[in-house]
mmCIF file of the N, C-alpha and C atoms, coordinates in Angstrom:
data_MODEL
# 
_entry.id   MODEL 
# 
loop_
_atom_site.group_PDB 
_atom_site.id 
_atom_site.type_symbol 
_atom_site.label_atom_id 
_atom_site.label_alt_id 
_atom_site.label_comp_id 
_atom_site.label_asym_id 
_atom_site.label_entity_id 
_atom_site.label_seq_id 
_atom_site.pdbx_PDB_ins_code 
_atom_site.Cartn_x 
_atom_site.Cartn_y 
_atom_site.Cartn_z 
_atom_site.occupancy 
_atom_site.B_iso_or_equiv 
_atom_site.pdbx_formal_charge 
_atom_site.auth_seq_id 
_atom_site.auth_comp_id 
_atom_site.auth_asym_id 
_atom_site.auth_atom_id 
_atom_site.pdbx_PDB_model_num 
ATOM 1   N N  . UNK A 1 1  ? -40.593 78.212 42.874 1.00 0.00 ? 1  UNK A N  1 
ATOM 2   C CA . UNK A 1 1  ? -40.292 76.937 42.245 1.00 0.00 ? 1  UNK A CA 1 
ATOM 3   C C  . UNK A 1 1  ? -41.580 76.208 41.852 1.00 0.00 ? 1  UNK A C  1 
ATOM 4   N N  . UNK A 1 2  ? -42.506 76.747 43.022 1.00 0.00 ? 2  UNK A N  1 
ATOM 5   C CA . UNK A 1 2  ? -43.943 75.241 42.461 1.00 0.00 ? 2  UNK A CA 1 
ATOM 6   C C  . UNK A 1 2  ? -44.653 75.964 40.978 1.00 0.00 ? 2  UNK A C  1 
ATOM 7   N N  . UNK A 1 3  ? -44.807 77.197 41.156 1.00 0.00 ? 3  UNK A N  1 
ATOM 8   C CA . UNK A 1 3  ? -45.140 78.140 40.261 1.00 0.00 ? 3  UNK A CA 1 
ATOM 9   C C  . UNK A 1 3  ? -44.637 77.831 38.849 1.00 0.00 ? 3  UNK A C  1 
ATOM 10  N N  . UNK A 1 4  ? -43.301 77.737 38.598 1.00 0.00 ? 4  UNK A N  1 
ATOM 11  C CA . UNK A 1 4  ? -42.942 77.215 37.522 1.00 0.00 ? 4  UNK A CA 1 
ATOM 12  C C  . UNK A 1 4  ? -43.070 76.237 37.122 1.00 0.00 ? 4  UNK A C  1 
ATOM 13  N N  . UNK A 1 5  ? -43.197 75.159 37.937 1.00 0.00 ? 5  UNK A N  1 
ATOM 14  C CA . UNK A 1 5  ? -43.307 73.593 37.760 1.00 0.00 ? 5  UNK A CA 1 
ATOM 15  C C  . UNK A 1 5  ? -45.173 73.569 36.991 1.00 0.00 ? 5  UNK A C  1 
ATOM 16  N N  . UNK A 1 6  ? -45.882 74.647 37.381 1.00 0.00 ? 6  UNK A N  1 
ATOM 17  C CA . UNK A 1 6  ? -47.428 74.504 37.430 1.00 0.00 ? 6  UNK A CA 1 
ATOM 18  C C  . UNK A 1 6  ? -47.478 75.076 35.478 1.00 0.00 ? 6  UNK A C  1 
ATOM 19  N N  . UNK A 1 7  ? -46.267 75.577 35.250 1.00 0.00 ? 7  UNK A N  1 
ATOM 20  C CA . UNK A 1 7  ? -46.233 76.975 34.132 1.00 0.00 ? 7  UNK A CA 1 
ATOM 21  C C  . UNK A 1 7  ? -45.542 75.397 33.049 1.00 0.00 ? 7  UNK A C  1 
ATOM 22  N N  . UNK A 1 8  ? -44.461 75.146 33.604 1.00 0.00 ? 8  UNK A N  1 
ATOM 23  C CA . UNK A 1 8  ? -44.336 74.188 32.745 1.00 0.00 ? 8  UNK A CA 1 
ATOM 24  C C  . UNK A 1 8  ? -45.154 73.091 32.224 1.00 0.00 ? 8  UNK A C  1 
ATOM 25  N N  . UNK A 1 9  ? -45.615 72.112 33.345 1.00 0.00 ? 9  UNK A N  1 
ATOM 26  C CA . UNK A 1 9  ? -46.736 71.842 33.122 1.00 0.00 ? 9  UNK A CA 1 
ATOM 27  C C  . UNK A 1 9  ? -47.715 71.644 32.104 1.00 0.00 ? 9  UNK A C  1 
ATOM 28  N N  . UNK A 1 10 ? -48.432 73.193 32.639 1.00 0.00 ? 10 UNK A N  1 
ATOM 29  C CA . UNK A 1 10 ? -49.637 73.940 31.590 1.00 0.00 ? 10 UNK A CA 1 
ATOM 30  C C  . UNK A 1 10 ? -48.742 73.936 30.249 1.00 0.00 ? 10 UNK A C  1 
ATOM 31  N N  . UNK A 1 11 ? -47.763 74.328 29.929 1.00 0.00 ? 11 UNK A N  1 
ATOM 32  C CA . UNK A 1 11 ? -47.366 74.278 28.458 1.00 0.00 ? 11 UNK A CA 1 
ATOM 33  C C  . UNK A 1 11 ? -47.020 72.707 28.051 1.00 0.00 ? 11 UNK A C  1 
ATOM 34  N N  . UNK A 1 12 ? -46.841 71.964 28.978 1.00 0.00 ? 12 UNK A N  1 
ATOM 35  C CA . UNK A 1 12 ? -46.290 70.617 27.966 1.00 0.00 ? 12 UNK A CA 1 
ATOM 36  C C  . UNK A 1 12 ? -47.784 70.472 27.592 1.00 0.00 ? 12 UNK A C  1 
ATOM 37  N N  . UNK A 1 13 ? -49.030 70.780 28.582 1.00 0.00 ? 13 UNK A N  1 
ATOM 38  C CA . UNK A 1 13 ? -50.472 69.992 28.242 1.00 0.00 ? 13 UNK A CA 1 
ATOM 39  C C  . UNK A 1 13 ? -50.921 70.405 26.860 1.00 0.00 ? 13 UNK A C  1 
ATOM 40  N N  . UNK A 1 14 ? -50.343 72.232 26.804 1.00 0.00 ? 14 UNK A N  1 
ATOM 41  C CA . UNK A 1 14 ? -50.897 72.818 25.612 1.00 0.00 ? 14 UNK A CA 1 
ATOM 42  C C  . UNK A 1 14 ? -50.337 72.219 24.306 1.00 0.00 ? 14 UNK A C  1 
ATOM 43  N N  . UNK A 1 15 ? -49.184 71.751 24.430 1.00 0.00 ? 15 UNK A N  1 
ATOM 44  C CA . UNK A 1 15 ? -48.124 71.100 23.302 1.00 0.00 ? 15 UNK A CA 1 
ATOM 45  C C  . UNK A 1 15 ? -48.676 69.543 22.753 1.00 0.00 ? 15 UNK A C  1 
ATOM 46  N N  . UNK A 1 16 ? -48.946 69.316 24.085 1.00 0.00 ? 16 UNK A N  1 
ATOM 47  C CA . UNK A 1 16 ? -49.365 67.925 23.472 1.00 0.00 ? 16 UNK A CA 1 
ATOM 48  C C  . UNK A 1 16 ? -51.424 67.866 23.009 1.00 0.00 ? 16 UNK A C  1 
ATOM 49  N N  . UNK A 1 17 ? -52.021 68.931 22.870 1.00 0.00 ? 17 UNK A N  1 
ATOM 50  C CA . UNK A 1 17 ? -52.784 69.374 22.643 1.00 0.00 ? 17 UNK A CA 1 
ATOM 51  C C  . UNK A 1 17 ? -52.704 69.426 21.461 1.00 0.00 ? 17 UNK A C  1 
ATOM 52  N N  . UNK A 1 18 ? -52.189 70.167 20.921 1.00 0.00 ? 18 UNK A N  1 
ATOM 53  C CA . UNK A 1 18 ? -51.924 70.841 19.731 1.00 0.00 ? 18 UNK A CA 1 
ATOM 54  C C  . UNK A 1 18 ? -51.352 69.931 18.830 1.00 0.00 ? 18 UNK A C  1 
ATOM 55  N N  . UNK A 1 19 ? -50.512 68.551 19.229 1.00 0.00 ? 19 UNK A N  1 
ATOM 56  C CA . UNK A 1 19 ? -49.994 68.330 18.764 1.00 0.00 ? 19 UNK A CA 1 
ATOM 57  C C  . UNK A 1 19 ? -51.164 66.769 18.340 1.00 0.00 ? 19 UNK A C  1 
ATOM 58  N N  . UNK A 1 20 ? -51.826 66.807 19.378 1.00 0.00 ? 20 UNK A N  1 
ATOM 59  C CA . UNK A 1 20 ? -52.927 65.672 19.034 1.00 0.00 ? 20 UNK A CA 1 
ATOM 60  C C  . UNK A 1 20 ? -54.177 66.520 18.049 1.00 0.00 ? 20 UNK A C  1 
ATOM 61  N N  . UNK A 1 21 ? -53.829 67.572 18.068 1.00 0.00 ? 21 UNK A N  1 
ATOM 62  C CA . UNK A 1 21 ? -54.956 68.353 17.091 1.00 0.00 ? 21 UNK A CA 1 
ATOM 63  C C  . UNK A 1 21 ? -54.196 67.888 15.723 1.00 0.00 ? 21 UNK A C  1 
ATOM 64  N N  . UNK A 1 22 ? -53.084 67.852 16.017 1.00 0.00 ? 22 UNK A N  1 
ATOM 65  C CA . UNK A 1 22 ? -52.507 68.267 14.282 1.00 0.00 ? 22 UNK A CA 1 
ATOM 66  C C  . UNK A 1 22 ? -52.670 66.810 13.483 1.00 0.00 ? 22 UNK A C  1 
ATOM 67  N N  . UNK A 1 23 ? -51.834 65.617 14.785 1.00 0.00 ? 23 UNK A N  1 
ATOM 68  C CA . UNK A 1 23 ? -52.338 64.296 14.282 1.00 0.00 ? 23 UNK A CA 1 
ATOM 69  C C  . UNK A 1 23 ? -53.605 63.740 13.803 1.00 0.00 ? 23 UNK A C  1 
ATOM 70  N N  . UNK A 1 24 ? -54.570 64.537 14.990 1.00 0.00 ? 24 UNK A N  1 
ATOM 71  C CA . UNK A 1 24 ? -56.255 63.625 14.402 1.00 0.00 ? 24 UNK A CA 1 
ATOM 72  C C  . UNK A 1 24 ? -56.429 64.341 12.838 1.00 0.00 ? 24 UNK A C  1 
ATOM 73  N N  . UNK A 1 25 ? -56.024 65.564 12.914 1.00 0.00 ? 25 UNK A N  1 
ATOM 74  C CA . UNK A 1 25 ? -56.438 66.029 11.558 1.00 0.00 ? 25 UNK A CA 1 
ATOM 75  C C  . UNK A 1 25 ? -55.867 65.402 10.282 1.00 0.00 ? 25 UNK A C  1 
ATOM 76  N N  . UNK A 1 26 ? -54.763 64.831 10.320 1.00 0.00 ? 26 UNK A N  1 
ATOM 77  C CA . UNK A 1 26 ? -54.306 63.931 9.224  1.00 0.00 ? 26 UNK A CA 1 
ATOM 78  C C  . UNK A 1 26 ? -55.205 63.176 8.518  1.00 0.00 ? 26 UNK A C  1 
ATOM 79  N N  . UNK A 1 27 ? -55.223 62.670 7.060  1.00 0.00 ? 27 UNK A N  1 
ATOM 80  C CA . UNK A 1 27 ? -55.345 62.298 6.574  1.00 0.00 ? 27 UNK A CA 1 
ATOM 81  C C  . UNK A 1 27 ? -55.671 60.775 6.548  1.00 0.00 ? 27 UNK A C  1 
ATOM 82  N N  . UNK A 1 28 ? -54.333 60.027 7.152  1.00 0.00 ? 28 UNK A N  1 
ATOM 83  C CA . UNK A 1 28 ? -54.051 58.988 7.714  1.00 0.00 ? 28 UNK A CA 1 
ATOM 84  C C  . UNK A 1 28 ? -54.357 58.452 9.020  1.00 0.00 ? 28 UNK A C  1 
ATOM 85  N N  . UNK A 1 29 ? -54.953 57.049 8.671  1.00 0.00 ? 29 UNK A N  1 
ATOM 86  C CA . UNK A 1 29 ? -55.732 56.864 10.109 1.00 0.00 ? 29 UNK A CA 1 
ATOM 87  C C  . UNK A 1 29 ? -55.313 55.550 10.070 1.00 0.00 ? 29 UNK A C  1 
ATOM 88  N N  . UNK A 1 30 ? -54.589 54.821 11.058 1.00 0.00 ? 30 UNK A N  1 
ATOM 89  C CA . UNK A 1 30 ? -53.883 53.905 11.566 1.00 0.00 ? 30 UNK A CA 1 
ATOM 90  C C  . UNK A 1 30 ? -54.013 53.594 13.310 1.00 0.00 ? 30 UNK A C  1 
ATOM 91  N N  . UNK A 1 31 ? -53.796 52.083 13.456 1.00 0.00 ? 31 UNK A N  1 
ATOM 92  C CA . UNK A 1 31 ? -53.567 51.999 14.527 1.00 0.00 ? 31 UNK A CA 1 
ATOM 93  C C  . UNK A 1 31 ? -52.689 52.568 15.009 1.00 0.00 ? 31 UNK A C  1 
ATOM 94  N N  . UNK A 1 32 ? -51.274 52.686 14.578 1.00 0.00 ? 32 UNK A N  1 
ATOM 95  C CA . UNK A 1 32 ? -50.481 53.334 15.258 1.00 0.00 ? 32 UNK A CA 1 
ATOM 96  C C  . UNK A 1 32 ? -50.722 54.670 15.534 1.00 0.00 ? 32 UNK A C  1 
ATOM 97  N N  . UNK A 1 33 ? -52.024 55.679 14.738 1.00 0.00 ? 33 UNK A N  1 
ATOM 98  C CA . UNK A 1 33 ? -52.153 57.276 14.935 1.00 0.00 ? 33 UNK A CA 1 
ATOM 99  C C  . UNK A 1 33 ? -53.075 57.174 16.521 1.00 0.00 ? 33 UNK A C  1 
ATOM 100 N N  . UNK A 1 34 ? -53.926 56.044 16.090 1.00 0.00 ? 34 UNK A N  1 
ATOM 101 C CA . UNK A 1 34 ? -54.654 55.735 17.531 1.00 0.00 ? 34 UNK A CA 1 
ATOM 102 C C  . UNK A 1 34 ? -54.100 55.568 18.674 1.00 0.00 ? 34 UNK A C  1 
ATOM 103 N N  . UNK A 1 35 ? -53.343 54.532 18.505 1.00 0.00 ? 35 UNK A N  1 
ATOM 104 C CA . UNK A 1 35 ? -52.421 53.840 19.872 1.00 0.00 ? 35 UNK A CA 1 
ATOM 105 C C  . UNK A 1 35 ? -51.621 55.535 20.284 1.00 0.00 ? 35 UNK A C  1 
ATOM 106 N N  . UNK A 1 36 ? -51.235 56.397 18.930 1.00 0.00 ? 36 UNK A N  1 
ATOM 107 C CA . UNK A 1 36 ? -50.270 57.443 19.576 1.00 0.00 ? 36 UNK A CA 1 
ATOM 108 C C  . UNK A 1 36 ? -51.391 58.709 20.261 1.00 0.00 ? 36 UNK A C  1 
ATOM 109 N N  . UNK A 1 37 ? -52.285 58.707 19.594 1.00 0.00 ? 37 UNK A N  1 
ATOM 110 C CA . UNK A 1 37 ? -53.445 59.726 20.015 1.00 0.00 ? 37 UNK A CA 1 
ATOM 111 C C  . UNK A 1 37 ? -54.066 59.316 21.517 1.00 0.00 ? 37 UNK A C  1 
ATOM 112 N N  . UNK A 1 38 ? -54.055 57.929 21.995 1.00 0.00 ? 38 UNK A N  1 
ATOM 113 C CA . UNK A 1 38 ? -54.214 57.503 23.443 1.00 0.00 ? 38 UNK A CA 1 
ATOM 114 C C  . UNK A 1 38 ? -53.050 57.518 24.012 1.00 0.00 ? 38 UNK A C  1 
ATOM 115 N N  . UNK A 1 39 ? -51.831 57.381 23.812 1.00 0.00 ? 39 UNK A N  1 
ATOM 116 C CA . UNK A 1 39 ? -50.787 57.382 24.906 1.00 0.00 ? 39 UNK A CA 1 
ATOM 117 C C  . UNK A 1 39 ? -51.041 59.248 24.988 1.00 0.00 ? 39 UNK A C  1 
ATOM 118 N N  . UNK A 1 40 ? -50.569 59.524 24.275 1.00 0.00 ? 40 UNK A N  1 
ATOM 119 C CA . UNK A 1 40 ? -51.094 61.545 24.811 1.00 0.00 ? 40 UNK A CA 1 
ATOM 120 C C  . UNK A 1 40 ? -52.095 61.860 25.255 1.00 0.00 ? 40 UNK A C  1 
ATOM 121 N N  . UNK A 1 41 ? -53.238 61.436 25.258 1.00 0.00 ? 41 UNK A N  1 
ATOM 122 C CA . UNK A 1 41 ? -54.316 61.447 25.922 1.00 0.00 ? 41 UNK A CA 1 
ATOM 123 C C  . UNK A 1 41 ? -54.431 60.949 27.274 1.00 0.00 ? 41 UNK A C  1 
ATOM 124 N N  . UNK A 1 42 ? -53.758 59.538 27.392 1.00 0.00 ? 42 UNK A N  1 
ATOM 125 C CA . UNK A 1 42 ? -53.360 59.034 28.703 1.00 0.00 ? 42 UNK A CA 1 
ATOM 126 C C  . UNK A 1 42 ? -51.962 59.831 30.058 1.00 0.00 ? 42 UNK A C  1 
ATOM 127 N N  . UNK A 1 43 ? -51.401 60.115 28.914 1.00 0.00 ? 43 UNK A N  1 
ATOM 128 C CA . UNK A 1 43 ? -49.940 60.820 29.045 1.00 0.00 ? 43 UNK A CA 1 
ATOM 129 C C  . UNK A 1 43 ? -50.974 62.473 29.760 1.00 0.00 ? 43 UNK A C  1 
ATOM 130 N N  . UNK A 1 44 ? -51.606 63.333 29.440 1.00 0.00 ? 44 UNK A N  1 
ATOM 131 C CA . UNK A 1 44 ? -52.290 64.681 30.025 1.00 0.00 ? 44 UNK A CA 1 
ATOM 132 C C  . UNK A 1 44 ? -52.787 64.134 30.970 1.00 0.00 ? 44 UNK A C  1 
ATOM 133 N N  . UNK A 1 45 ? -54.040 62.829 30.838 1.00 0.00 ? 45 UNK A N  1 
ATOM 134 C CA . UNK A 1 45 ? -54.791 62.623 32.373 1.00 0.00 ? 45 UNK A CA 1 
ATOM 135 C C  . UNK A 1 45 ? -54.001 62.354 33.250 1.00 0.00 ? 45 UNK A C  1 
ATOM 136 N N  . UNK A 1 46 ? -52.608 61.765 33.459 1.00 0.00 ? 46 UNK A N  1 
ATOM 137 C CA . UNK A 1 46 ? -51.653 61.499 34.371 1.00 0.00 ? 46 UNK A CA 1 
ATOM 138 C C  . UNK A 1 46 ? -50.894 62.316 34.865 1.00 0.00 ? 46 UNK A C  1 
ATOM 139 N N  . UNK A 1 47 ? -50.726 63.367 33.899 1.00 0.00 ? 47 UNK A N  1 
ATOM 140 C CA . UNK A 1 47 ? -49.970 64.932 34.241 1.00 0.00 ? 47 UNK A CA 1 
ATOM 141 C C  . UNK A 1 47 ? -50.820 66.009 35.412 1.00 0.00 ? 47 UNK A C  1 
ATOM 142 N N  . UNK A 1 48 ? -52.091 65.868 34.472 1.00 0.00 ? 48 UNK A N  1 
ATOM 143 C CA . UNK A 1 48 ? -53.660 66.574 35.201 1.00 0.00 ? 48 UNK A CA 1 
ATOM 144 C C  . UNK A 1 48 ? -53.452 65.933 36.801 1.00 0.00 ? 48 UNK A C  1 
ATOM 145 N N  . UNK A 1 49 ? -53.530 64.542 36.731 1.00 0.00 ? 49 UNK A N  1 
ATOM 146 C CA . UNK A 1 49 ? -53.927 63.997 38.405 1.00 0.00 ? 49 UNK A CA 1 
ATOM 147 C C  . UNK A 1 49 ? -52.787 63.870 39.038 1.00 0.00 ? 49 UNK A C  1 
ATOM 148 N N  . UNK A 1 50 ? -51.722 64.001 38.573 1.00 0.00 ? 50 UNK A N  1 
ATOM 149 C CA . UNK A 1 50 ? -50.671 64.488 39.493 1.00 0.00 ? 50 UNK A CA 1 
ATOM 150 C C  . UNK A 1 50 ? -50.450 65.690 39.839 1.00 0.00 ? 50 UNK A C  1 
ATOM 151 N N  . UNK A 1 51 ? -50.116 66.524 38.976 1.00 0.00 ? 51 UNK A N  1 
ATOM 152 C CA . UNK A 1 51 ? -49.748 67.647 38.797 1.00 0.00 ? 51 UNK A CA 1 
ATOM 153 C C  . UNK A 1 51 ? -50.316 68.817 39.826 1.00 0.00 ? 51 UNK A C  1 
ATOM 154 N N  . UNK A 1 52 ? -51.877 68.700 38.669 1.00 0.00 ? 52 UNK A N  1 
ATOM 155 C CA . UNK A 1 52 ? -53.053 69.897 39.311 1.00 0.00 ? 52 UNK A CA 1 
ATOM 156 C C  . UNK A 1 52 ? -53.912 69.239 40.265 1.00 0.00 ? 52 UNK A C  1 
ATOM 157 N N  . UNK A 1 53 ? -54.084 67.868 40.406 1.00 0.00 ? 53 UNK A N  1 
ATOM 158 C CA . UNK A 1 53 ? -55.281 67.493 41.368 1.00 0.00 ? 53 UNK A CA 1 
ATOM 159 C C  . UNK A 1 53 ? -54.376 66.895 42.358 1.00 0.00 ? 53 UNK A C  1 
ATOM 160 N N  . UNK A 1 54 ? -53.119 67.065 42.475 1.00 0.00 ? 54 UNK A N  1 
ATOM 161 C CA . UNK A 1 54 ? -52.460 66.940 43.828 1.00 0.00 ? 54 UNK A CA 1 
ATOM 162 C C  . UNK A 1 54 ? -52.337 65.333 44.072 1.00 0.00 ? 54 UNK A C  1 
ATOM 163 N N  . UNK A 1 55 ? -52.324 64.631 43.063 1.00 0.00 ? 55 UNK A N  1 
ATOM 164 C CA . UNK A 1 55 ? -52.284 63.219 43.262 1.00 0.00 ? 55 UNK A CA 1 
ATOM 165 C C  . UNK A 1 55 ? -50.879 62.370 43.992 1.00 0.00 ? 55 UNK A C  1 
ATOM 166 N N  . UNK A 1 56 ? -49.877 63.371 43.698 1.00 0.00 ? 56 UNK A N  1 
ATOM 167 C CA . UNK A 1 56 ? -48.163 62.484 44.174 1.00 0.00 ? 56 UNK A CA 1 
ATOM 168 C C  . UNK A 1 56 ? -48.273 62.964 45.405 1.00 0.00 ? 56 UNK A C  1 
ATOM 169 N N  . UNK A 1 57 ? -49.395 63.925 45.946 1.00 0.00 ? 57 UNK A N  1 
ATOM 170 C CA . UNK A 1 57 ? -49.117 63.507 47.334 1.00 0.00 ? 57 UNK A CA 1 
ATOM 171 C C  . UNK A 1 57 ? -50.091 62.358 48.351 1.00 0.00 ? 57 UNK A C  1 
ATOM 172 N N  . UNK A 1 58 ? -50.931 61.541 47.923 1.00 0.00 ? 58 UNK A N  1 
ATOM 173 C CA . UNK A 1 58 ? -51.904 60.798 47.771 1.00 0.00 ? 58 UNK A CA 1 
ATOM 174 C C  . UNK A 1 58 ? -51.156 59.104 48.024 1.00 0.00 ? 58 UNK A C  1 
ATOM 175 N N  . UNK A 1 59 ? -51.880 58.492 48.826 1.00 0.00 ? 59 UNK A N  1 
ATOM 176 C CA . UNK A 1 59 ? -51.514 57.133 49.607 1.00 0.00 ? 59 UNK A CA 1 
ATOM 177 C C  . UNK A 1 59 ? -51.088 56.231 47.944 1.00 0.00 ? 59 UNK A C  1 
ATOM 178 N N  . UNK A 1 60 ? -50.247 55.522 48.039 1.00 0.00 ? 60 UNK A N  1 
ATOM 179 C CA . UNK A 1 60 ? -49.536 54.870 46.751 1.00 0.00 ? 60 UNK A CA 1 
ATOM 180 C C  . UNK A 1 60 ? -50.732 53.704 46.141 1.00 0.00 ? 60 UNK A C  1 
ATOM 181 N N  . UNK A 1 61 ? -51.952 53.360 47.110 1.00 0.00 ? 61 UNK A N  1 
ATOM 182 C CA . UNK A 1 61 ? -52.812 52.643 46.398 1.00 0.00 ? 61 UNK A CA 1 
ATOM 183 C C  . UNK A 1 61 ? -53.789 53.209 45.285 1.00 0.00 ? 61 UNK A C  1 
ATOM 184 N N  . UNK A 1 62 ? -53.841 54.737 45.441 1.00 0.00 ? 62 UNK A N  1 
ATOM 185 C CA . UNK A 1 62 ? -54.789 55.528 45.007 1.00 0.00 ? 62 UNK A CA 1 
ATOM 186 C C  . UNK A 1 62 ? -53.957 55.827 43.526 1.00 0.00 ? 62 UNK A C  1 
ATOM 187 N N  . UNK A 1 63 ? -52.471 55.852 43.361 1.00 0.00 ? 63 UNK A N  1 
ATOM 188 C CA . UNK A 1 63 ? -51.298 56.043 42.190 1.00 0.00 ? 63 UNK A CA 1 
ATOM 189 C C  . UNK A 1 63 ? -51.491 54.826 41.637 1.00 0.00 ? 63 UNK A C  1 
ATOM 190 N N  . UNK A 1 64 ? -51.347 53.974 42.449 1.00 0.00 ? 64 UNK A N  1 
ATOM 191 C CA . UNK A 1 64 ? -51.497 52.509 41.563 1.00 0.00 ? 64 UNK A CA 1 
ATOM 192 C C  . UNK A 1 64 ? -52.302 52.222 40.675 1.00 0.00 ? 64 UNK A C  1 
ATOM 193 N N  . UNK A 1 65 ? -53.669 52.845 41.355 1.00 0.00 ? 65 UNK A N  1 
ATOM 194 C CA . UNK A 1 65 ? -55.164 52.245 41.200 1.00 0.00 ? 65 UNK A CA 1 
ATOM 195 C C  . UNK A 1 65 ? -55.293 53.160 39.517 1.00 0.00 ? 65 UNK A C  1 
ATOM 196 N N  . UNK A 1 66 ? -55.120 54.230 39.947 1.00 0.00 ? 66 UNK A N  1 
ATOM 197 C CA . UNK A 1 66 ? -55.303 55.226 38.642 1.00 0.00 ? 66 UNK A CA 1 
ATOM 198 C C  . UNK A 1 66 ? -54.844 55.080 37.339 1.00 0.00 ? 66 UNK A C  1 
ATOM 199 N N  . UNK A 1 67 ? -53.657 54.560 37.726 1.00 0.00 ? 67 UNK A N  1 
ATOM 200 C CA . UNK A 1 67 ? -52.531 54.144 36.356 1.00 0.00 ? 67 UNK A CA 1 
ATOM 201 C C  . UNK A 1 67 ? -53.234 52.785 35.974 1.00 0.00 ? 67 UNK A C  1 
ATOM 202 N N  . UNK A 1 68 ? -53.448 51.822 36.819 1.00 0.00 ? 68 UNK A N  1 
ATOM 203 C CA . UNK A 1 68 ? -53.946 50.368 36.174 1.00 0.00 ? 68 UNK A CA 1 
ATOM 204 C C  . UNK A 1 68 ? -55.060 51.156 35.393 1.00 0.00 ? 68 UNK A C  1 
ATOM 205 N N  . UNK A 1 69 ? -55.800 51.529 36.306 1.00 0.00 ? 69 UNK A N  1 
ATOM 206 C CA . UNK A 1 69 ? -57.418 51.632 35.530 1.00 0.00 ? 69 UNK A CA 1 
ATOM 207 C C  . UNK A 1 69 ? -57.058 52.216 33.879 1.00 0.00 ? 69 UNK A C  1 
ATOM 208 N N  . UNK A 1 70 ? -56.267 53.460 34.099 1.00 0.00 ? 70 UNK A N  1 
ATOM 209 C CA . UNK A 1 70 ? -56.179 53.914 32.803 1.00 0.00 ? 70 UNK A CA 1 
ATOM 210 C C  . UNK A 1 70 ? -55.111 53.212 31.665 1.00 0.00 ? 70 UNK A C  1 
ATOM 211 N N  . UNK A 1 71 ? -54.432 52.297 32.030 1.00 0.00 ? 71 UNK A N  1 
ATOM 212 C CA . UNK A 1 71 ? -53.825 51.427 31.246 1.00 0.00 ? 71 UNK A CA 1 
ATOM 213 C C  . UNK A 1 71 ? -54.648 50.518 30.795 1.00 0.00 ? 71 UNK A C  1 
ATOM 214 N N  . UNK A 1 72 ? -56.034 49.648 31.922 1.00 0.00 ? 72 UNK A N  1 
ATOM 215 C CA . UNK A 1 72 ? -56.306 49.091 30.923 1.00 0.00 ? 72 UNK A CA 1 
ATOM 216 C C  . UNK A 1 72 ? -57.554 49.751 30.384 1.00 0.00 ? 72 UNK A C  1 
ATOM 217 N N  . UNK A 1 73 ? -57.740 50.607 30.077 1.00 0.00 ? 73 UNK A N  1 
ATOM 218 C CA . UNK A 1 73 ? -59.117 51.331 29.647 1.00 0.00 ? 73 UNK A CA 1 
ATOM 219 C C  . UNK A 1 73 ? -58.301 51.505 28.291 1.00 0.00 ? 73 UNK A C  1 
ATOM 220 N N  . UNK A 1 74 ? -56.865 52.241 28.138 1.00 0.00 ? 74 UNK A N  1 
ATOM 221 C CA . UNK A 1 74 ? -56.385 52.829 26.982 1.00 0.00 ? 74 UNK A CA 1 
ATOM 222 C C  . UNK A 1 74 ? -56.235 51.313 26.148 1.00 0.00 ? 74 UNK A C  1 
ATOM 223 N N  . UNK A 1 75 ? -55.829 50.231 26.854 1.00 0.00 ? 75 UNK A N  1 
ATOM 224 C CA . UNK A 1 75 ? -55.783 48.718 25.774 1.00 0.00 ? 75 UNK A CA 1 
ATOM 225 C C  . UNK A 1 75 ? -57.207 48.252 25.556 1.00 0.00 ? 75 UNK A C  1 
ATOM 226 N N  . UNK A 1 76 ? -57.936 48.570 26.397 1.00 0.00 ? 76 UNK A N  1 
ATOM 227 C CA . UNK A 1 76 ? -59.402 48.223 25.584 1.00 0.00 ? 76 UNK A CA 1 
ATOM 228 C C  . UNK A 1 76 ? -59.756 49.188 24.751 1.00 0.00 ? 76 UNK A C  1 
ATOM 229 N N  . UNK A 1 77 ? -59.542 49.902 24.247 1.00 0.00 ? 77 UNK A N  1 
ATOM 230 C CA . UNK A 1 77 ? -59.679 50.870 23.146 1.00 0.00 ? 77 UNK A CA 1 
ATOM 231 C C  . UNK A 1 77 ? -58.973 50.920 22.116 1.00 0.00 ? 77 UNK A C  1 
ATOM 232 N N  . UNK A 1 78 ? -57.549 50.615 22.197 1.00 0.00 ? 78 UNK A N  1 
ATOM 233 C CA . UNK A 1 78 ? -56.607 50.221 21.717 1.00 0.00 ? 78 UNK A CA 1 
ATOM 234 C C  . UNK A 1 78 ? -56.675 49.223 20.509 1.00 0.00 ? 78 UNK A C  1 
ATOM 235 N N  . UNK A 1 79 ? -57.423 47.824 21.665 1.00 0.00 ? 79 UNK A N  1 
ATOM 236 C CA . UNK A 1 79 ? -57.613 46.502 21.381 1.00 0.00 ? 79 UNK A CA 1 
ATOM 237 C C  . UNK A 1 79 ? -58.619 46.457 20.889 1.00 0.00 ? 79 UNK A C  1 
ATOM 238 N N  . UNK A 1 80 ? -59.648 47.277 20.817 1.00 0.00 ? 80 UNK A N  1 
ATOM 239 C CA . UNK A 1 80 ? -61.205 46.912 20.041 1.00 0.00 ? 80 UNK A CA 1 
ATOM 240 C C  . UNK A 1 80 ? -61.093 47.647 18.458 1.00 0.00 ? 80 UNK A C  1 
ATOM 241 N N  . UNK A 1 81 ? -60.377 48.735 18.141 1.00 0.00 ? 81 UNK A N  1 
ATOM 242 C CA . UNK A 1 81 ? -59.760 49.323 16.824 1.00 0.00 ? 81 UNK A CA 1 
ATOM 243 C C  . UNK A 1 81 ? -59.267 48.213 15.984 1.00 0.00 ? 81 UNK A C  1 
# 
């Protein structure tokens, strides 16, 4: 069961990879391609530190802490565009 969960995983990361390859390459460059190119970007580092670096089993201040930080890191980037 964990095996598959690790397989699935690895393919949503590759999908949304690929799929932020296909967006940056567009033509069109918008806040909204940005804002969507950081939520997937934010969306893998949260998959990564749960997933593979074993984070959901980790004290709930250390889950908290991770998600704020990277929420507001992704709106200051967001917000300075």
């Amino acid at each position: 069961m964990m095996k598959k969960d690790l397989l699935l995983s690895y393919a949503f990361l590759l999908l949304l990879t690929v799929l932020s390859a296909l967006i940056s390459n567009s033509f069109i460059v918008s806040v909204m391609m940005v804002s969507l190119l950081m939520f997937f970007a934010a969306f893998k580092f949260v998959l990564v530190a749960f997933q593979f670096m074993e984070l959901k089993k980790a004290h709930s201040f250390w889950k908290i802490s991770l998600i704020m930080t990277l929420g507001l890191l992704v709106i200051l980037i967001v917000g300075v565009k």
